[in-house]
N, C-alpha and C positions, 0 to 999 in steps of 0.2 A: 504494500500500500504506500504511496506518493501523499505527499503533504503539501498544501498549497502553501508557497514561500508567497507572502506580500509584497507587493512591488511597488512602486512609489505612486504616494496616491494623485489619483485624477486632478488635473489644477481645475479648478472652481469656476465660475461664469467668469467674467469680469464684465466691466462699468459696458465697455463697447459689445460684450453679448448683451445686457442689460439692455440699452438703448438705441441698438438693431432700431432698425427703420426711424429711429426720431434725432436725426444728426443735431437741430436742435436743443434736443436733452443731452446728446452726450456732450455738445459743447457747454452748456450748464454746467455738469458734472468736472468737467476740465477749468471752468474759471473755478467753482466753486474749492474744488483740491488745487487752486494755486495759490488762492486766499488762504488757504489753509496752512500750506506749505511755506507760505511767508511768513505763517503765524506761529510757527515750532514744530507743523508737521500732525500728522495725524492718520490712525490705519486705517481703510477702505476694505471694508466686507459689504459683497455682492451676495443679496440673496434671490427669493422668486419673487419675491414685490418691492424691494426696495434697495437701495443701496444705502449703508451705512458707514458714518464717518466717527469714528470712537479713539479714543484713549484709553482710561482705566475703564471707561465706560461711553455708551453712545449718547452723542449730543448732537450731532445733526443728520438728517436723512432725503435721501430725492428719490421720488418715487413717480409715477406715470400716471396720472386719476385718469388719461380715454382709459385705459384697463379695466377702471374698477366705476366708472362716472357715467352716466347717460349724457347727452348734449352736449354743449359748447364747454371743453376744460382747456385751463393751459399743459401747453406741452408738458412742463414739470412741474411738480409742487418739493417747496424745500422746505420742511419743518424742523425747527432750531427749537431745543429745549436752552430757558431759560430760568433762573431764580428769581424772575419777580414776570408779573404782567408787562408787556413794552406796549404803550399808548398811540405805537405811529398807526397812521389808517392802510398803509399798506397791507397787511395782515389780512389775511382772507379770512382766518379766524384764528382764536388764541385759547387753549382749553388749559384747563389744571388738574393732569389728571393722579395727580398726591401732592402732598406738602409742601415740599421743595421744589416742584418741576411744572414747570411751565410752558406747555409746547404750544408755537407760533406756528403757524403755517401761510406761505407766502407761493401765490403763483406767480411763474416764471414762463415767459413767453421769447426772453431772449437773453443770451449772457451779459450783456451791457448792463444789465437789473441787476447784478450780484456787485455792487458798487460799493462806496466806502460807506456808506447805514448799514448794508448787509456782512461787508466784512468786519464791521464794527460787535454787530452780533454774535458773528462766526466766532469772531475772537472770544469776545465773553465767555460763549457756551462753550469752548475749548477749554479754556480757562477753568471754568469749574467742573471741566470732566476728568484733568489729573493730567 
């Protein structure tokens, strides 16, 4: 009897399987990890709904709402946990879903949006993710 030896595992979807057909979104995904990247850096886990951007833990996410949305959506939605409500009207909505964490969510129609209010954000919520 033979024993399957394990072999090195499958590499994972990444950002550019994730947003197939929406070059849109994946340029999104590319300013928004460069913001990041300026900002000390941060790891990029691709899952089946969303892409997530984490340190000790996850603080911001881009995900696809025509997937999951009927009608007119933007191309991407970038939802940034933060530790307090932020007041700007950009915000497509802002939920509190525990104590500390406060997720924003912001529709993105083009990478020019992820400007210095949104990196000012990005920061933050890096900041308090470790």
């Amino acid at each position: 009897m033979t024993e399957a030896v394990p072999g090195p595992a499958a590499p994972g979807p990444t950002p550019e399987d994730f947003f197939a057909g929406s070059p849109a979104g994946l340029a999104v995904h590319r300013r928004v990890a460069e913001v990041l990247q300026e900002a000390g850096g941060a790891q990029v886990r691709v899952g089946r709904s969303q892409v997530t951007f984490r340190r000790r833990r996850g603080f911001a996410w881009l995900w696809r709402p025509g997937r999951y949305l009927r009608g007119p959506v933007a191309e991407v939605v970038l939802s940034v946990a933060l530790g307090r409500p932020d007041p700007s009207p950009r915000w497509k909505q802002v939920v509190h879903p525990s104590g500390r964490h406060w997720v924003h969510h912001l529709e993105v129609r083009d990478p020019a949006e992820i400007d210095g209010e949104v990196a000012g954000w990005l920061r933050e919520a890096a900041g308090r993710a470790g």
